[in-house]
Short mmCIF file of the C-alpha atoms (twelve columns), coordinates in Angstrom:
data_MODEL
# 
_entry.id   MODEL 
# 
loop_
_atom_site.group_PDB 
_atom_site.id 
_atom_site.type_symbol 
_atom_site.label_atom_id 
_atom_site.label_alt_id 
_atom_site.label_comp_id 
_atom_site.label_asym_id 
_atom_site.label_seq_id 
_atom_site.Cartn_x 
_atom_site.Cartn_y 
_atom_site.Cartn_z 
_atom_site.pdbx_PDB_model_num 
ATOM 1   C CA . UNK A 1   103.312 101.865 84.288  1 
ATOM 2   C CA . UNK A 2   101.746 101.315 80.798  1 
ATOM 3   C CA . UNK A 3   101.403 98.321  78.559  1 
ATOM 4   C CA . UNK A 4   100.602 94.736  79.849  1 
ATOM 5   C CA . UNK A 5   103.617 94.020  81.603  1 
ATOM 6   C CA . UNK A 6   103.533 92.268  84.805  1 
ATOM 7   C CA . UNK A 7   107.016 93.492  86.039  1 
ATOM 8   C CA . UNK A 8   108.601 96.566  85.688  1 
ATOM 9   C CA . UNK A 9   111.449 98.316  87.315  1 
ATOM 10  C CA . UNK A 10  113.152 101.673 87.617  1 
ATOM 11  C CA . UNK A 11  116.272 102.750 89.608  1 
ATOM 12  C CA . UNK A 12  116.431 106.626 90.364  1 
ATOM 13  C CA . UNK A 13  119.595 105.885 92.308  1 
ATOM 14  C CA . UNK A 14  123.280 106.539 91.200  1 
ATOM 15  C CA . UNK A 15  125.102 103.489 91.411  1 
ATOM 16  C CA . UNK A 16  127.504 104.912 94.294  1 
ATOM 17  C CA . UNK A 17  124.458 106.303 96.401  1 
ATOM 18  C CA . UNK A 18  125.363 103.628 99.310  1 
ATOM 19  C CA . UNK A 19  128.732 104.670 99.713  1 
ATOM 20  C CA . UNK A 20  128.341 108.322 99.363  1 
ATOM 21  C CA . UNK A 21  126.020 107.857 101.672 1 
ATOM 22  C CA . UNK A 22  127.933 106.097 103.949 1 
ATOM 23  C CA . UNK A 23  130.581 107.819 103.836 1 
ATOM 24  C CA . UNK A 24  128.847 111.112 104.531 1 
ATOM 25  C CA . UNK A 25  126.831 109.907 107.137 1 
ATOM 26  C CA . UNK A 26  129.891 108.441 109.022 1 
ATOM 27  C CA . UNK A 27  132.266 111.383 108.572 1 
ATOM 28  C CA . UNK A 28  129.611 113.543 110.097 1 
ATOM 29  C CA . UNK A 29  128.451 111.962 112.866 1 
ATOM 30  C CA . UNK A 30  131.459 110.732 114.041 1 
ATOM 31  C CA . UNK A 31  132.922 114.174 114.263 1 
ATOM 32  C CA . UNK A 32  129.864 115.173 116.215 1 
ATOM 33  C CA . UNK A 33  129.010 115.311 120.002 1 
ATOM 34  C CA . UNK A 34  127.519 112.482 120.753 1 
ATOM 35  C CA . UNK A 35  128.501 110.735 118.426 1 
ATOM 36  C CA . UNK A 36  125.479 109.000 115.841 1 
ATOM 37  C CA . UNK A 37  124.875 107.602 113.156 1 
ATOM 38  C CA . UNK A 38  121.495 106.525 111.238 1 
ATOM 39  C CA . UNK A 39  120.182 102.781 111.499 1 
ATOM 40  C CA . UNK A 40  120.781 102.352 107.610 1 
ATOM 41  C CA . UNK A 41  123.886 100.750 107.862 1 
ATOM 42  C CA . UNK A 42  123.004 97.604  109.935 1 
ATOM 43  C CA . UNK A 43  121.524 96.344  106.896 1 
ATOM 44  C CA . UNK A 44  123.966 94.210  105.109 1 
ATOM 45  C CA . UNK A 45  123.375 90.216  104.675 1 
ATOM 46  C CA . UNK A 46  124.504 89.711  108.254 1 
ATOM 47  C CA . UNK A 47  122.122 92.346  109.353 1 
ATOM 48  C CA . UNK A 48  119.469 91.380  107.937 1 
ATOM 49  C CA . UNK A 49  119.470 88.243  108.853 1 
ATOM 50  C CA . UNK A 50  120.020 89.077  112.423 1 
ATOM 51  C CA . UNK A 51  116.705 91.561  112.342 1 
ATOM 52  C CA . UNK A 52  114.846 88.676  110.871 1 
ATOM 53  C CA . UNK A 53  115.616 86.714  113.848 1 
ATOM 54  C CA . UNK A 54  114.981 89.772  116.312 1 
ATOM 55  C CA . UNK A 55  111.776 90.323  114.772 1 
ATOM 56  C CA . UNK A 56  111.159 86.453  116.593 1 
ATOM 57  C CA . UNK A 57  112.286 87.199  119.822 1 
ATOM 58  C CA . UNK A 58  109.774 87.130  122.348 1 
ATOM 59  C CA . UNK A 59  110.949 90.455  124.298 1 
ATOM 60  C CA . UNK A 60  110.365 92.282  120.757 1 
ATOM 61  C CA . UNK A 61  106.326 91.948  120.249 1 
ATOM 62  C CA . UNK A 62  106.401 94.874  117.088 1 
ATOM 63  C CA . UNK A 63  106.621 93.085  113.965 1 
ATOM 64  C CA . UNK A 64  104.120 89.912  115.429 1 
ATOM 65  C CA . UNK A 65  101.583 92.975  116.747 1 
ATOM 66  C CA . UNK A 66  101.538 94.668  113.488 1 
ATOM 67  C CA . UNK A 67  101.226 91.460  111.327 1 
ATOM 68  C CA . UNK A 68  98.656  90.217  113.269 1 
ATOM 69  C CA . UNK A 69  96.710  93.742  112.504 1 
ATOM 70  C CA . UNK A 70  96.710  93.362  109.187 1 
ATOM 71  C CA . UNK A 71  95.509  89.872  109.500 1 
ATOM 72  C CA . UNK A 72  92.397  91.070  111.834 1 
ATOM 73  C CA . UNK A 73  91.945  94.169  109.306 1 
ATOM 74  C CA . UNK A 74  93.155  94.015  105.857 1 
ATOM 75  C CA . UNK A 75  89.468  93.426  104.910 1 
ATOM 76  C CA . UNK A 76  88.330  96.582  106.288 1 
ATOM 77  C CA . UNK A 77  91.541  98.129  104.824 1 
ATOM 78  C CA . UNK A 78  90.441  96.686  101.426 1 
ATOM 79  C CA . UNK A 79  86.545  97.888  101.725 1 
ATOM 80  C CA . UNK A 80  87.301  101.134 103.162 1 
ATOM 81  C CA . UNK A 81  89.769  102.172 100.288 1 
ATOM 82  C CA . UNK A 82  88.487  100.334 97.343  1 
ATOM 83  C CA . UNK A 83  92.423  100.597 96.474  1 
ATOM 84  C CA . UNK A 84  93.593  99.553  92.839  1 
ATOM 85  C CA . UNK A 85  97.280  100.853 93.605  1 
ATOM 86  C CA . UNK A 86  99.445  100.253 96.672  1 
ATOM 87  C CA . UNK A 87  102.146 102.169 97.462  1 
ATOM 88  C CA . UNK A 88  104.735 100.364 99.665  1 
ATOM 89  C CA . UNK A 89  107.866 102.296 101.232 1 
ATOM 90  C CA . UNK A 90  110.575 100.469 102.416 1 
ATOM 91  C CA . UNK A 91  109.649 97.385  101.029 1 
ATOM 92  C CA . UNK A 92  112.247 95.045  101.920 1 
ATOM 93  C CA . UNK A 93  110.759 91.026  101.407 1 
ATOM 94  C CA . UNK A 94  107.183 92.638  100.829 1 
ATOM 95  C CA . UNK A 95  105.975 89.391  103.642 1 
ATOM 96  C CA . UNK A 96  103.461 91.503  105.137 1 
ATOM 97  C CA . UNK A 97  101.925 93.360  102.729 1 
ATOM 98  C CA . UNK A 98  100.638 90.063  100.931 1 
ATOM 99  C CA . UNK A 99  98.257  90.400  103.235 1 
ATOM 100 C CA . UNK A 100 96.695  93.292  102.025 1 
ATOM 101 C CA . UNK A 101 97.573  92.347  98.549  1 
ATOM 102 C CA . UNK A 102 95.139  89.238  98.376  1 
ATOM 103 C CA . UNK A 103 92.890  91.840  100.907 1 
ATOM 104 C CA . UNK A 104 92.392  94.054  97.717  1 
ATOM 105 C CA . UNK A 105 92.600  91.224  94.681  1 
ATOM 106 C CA . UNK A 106 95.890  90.646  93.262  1 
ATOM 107 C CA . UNK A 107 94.438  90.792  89.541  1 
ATOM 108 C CA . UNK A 108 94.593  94.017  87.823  1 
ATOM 109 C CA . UNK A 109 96.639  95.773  91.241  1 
ATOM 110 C CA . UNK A 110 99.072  98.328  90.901  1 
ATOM 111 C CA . UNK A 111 102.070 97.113  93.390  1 
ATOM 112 C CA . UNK A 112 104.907 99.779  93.837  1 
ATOM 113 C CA . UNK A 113 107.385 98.298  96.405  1 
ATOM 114 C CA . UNK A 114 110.012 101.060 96.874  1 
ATOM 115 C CA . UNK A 115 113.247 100.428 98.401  1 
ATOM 116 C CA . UNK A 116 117.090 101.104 98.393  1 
ATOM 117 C CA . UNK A 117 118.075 97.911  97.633  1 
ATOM 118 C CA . UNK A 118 117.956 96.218  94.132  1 
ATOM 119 C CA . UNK A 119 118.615 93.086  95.457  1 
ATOM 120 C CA . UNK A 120 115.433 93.070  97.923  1 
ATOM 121 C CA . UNK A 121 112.911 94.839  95.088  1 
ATOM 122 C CA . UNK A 122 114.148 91.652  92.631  1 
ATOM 123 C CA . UNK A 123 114.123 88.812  94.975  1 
ATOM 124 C CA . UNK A 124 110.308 89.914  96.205  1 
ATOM 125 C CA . UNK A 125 109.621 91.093  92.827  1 
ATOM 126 C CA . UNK A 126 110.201 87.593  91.567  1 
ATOM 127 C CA . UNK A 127 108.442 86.018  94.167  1 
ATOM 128 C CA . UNK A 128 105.259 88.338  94.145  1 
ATOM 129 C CA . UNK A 129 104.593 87.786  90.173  1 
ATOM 130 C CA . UNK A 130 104.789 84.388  90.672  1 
ATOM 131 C CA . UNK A 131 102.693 84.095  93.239  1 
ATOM 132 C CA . UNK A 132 100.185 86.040  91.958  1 
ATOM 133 C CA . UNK A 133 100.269 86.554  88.091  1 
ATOM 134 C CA . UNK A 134 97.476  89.170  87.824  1 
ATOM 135 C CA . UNK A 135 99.459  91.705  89.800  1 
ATOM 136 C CA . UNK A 136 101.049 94.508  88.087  1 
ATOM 137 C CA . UNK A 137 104.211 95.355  89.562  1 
ATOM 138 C CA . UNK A 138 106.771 98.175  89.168  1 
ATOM 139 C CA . UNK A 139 109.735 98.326  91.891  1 
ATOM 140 C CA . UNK A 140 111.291 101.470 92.268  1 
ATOM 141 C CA . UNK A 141 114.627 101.847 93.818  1 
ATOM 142 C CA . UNK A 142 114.691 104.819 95.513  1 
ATOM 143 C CA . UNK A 143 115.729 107.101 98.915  1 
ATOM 144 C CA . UNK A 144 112.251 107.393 100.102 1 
ATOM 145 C CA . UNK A 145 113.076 110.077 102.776 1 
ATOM 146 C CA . UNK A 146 113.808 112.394 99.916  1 
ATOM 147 C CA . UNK A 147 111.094 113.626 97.325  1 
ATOM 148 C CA . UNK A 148 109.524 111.131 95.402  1 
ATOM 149 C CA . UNK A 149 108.350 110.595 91.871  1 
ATOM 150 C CA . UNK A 150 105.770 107.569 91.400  1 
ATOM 151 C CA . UNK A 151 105.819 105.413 88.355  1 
ATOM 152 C CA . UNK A 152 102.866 105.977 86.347  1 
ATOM 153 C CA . UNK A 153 99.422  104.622 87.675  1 
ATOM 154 C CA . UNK A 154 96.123  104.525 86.695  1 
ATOM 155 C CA . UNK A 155 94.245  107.483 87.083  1 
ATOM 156 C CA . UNK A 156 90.955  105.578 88.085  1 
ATOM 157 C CA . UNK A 157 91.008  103.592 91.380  1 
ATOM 158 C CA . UNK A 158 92.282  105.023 95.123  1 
ATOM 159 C CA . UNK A 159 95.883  104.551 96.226  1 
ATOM 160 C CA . UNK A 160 97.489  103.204 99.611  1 
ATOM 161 C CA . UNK A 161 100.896 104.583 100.566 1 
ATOM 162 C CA . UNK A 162 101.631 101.758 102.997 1 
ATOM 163 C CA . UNK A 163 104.575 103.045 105.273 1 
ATOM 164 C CA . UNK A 164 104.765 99.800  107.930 1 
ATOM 165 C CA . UNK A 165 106.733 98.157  110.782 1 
ATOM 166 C CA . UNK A 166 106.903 101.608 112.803 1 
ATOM 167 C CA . UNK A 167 109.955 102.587 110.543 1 
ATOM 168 C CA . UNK A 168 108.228 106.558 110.979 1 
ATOM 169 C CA . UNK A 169 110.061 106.224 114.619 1 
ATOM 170 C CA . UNK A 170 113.344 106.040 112.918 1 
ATOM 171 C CA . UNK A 171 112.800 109.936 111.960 1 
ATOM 172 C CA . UNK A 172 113.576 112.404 114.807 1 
ATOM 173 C CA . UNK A 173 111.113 114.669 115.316 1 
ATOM 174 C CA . UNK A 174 111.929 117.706 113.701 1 
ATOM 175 C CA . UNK A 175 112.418 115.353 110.528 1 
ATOM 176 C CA . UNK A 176 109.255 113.852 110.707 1 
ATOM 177 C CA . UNK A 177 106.760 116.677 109.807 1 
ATOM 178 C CA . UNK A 178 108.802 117.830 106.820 1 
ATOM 179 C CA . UNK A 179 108.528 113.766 105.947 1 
ATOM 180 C CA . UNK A 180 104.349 113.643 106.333 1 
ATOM 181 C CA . UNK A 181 103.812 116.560 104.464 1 
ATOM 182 C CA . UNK A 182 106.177 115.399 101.679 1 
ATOM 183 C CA . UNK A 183 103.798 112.023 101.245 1 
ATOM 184 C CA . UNK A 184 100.849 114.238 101.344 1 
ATOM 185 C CA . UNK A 185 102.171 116.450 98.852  1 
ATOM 186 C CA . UNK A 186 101.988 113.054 96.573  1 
ATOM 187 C CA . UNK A 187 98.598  111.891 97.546  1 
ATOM 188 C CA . UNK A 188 95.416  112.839 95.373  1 
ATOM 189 C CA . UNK A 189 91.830  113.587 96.587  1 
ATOM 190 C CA . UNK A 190 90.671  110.071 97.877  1 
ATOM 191 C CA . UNK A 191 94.082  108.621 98.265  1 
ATOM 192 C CA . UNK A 192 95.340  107.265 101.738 1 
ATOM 193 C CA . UNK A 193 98.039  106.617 103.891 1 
ATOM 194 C CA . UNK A 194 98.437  103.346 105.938 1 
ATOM 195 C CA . UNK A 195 101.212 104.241 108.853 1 
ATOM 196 C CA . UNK A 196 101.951 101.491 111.855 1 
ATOM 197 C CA . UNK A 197 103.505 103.112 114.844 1 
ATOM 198 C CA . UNK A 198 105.115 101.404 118.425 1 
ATOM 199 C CA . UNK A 199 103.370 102.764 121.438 1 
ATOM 200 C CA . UNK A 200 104.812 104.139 124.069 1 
ATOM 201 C CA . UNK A 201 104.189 101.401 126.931 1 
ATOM 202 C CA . UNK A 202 106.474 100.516 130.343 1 
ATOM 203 C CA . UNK A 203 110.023 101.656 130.336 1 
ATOM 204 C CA . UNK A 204 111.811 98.230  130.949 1 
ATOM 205 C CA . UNK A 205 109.485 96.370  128.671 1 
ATOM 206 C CA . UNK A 206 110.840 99.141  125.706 1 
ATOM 207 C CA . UNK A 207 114.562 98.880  126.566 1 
ATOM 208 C CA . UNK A 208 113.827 94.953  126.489 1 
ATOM 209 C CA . UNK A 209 112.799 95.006  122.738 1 
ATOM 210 C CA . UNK A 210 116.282 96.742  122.015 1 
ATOM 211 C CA . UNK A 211 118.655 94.681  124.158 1 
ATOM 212 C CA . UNK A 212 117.209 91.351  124.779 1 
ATOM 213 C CA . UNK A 213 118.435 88.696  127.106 1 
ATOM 214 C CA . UNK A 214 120.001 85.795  124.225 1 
ATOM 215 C CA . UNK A 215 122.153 89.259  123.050 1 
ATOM 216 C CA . UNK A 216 120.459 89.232  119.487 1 
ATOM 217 C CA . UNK A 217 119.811 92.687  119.263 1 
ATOM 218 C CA . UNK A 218 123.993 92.986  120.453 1 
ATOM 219 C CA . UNK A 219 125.294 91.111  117.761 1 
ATOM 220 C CA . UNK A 220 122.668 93.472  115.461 1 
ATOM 221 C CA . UNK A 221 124.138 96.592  116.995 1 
ATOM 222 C CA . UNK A 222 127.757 95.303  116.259 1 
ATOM 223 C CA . UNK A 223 127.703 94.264  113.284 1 
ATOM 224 C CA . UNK A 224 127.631 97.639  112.177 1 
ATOM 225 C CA . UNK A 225 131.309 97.597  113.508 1 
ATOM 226 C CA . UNK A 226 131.725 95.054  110.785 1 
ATOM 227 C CA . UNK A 227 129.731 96.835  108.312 1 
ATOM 228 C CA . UNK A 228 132.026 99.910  108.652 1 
ATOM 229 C CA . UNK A 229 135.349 97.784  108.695 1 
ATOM 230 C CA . UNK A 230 134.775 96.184  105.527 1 
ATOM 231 C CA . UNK A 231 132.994 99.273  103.607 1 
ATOM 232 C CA . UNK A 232 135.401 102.131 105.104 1 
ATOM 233 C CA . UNK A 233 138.491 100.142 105.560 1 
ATOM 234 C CA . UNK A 234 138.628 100.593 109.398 1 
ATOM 235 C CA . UNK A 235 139.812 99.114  112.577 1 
ATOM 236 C CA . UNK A 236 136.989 98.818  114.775 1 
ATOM 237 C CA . UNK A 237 137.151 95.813  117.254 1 
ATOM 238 C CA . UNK A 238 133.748 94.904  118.269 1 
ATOM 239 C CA . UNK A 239 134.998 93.637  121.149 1 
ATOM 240 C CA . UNK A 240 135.911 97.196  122.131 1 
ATOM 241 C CA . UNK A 241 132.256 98.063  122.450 1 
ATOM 242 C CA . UNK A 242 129.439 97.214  124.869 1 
ATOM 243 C CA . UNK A 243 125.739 97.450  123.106 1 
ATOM 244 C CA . UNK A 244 122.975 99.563  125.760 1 
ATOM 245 C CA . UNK A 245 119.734 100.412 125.189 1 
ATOM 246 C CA . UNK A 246 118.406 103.766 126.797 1 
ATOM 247 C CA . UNK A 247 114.999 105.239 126.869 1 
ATOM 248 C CA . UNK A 248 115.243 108.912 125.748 1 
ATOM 249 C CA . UNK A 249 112.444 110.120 127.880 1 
ATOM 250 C CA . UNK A 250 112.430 114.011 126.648 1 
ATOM 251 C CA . UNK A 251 112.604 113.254 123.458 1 
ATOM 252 C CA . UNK A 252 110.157 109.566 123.562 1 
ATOM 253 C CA . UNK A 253 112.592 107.690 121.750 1 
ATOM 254 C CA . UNK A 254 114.240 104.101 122.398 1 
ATOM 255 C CA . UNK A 255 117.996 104.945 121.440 1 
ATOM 256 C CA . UNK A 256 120.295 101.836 120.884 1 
ATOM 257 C CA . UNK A 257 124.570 102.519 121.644 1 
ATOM 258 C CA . UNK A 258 127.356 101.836 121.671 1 
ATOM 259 C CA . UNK A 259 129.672 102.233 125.025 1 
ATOM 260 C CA . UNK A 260 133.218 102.441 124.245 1 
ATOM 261 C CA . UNK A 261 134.833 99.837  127.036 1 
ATOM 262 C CA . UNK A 262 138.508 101.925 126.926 1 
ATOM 263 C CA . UNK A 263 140.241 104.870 125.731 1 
ATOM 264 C CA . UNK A 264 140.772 103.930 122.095 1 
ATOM 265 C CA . UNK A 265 141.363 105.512 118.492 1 
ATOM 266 C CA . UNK A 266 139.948 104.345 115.817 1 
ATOM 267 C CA . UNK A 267 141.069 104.644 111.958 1 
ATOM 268 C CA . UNK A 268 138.421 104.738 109.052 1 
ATOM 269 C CA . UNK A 269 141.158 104.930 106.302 1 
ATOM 270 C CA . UNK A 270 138.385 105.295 103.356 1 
ATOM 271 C CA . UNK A 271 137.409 108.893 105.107 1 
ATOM 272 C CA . UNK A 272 141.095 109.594 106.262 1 
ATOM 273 C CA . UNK A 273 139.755 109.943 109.851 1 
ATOM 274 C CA . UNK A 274 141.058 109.034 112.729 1 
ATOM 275 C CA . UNK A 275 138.178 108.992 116.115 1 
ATOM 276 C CA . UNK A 276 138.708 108.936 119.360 1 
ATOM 277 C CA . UNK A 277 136.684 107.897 121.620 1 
ATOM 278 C CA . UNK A 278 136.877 107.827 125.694 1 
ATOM 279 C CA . UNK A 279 136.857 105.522 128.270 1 
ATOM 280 C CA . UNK A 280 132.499 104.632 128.414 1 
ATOM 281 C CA . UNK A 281 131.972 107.226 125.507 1 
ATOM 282 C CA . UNK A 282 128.702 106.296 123.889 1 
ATOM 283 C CA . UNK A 283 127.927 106.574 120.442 1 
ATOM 284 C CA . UNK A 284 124.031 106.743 119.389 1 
ATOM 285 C CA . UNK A 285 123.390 103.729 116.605 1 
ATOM 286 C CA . UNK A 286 119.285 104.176 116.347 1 
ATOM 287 C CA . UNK A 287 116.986 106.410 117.807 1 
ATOM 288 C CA . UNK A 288 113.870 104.573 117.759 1 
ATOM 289 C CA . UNK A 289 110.487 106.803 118.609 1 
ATOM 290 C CA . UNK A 290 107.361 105.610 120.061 1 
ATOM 291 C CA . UNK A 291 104.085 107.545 120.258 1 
ATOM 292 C CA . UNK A 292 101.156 107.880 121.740 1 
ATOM 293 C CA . UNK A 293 97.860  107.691 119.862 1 
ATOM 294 C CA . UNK A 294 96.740  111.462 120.271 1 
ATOM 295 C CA . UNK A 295 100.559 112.707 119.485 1 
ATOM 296 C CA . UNK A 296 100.689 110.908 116.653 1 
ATOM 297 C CA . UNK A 297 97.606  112.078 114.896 1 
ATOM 298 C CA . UNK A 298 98.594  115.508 115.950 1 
ATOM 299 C CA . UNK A 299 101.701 115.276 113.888 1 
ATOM 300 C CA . UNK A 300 99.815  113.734 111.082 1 
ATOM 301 C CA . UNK A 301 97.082  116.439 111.411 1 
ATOM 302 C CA . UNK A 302 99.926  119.215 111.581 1 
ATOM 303 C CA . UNK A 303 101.238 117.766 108.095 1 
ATOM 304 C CA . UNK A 304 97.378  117.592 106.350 1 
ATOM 305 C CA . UNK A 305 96.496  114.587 107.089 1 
ATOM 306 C CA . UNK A 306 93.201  113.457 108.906 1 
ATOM 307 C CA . UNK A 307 92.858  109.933 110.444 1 
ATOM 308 C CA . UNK A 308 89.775  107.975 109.488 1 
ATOM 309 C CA . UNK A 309 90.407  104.762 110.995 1 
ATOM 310 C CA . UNK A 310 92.615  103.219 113.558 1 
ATOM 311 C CA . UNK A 311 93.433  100.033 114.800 1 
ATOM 312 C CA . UNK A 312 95.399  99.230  117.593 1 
ATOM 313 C CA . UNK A 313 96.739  96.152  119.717 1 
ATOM 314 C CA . UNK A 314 96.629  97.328  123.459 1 
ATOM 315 C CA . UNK A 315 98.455  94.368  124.714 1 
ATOM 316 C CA . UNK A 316 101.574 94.862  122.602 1 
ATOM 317 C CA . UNK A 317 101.438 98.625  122.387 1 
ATOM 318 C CA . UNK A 318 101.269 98.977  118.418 1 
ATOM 319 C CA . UNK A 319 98.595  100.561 116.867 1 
ATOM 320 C CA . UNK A 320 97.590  100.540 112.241 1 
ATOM 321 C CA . UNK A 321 96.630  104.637 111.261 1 
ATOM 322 C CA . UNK A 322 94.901  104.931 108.143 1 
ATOM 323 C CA . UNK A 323 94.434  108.554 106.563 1 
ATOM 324 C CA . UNK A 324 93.585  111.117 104.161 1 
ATOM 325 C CA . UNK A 325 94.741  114.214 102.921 1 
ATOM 326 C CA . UNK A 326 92.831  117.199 104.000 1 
# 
């Protein structure tokens, strides 16, 4: 990032990433026993929309818990960094990371919001320059679960690689060691990492945040029926499927399904495939992990990076890491 510029913007992405993507992703896993595929795909203007409202729902404390964090500690954030860069992965509408935006002073900051979708970089691009002119901001469109190459920032000053809203739980375990040490490859001496993680907490209050009583987190689920209908050309009839939410004990994960209601076989004409599935087959739509304080900075530790100051929300089970390399 050179120059005076306040905006800049660089796409690393082919411009069929989504649908190769897709299409990979949905020809292999459902192929596979179980069947599963990754959470990306809820994510179209329905989806989105229908998280947004999830993220309200009173049975799903996560997103309020963590906001409400960085409201009690962007200020220590701020004074124990001294950050002139921040580092943002998965980006999406940026809302909470304003917080430690105006926590650090807008003027002069490096903002990197990195994300897979152009749309969401612009849109909160826009916004964020407005809203504060002194920022210097560079979205980057990019997969950040493969290796990543930063824009150019200023060699003086710490840098915060803010990875929020427990999205880390969306890894599976083996996945999420190779994933840590990747973003400490990245940082430099006095650089940190800013993780928020869901606790692990009562069973029924977990499965609860993942299938709630007004059927929100249903509708969420299904839509990705509609997603793959309209992107793959297939027949899926959503109201062939029941949504369930299962806690994955062994494994400490929150998985969301699908439950096939009848025998049925389903055409994805895009992939040439034809599925069947059985009477109550389920097919695995998220995996969603949730740690525990000590496991969690075991991991991190494991991958070279020491914690130096945490902040958690007992109540709601949610809990801010902040760390360095080592």
């Amino acid at each position: 990032m050179t120059g005076t510029r306040a905006y800049g913007y660089t796409d690393t992405l082919e411009a069929e990433h989504y649908g190769t993507a897709l299409r990979a992703d949905v020809g292999a896993g459902l192929t596979r026993t179980p069947k599963s595929t990754a959470p990306t795909w809820f994510y179209d203007a329905r989806g989105s929309e229908l998280f947004e409202e999830i993220t309200q729902l009173p049975e799903y404390p996560l997103w309020r818990a963590e906001l409400g964090l960085l409201r009690l500690h962007a200020g220590d954030i701020a004074a124990r960094t001294g950050a002139r860069s921040l580092v943002e992965l998965g980006s999406g509408s940026s809302t909470k990371t304003k917080l430690i935006i105006e926590a650090l002073g807008p003027t002069g900051l490096h903002y990197v919001p990195i994300d897979v979708s152009a749309d969401a970089l612009h849109q909160a691009g826009a916004q964020l320059v407005q809203e504060y002119p002194g920022i210097r901001l560079h979205a980057l469109r990019a997969d950040f679960t493969a290796p990543l190459v930063l824009p150019e920032l200023p060699a003086e000053g710490s840098r915060i690689i803010a990875f929020l809203g427990s999205t880390l739980g969306n890894f599976l375990r083996p996945a999420r060691g190779p994933f840590l040490r990747g973003l400490r490859d990245i940082m430099r001496p006095g650089d940190f990492l800013l993780i928020g993680a869901d606790l692990v907490k009562d069973e029924q209050e977990m499965i609860a945040a993942y299938d709630d009583v007004q059927g929100v987190t249903a509708e969420f689920d299904k839509n990705l029926l509609h997603v793959l209908n309209r992107e793959l050309d297939a027949d899926f009839d959503p109201d062939a499927f029941d949504h369930a939410a299962v806690w994955n004990s062994g494994e400490s994960h929150v998985e969301m399904r699908l439950r096939s209601r009848t025998e049925q076989l389903v055409k994805i004409r895009e992939l040439d495939l034809a599925v069947p599935f059985e009477r109550g087959e389920e097919w695995i739509t998220e995996r969603s992990a949730k740690f525990t304080v000590s496991g969690l900075q075991q991991e991190m530790a494991a991958a070279g990076l020491r914690t130096r100051e945490l902040w958690a929300d007992p109540d709601a089970g949610f809990m801010l890491t902040l760390a360095t390399a080592h």
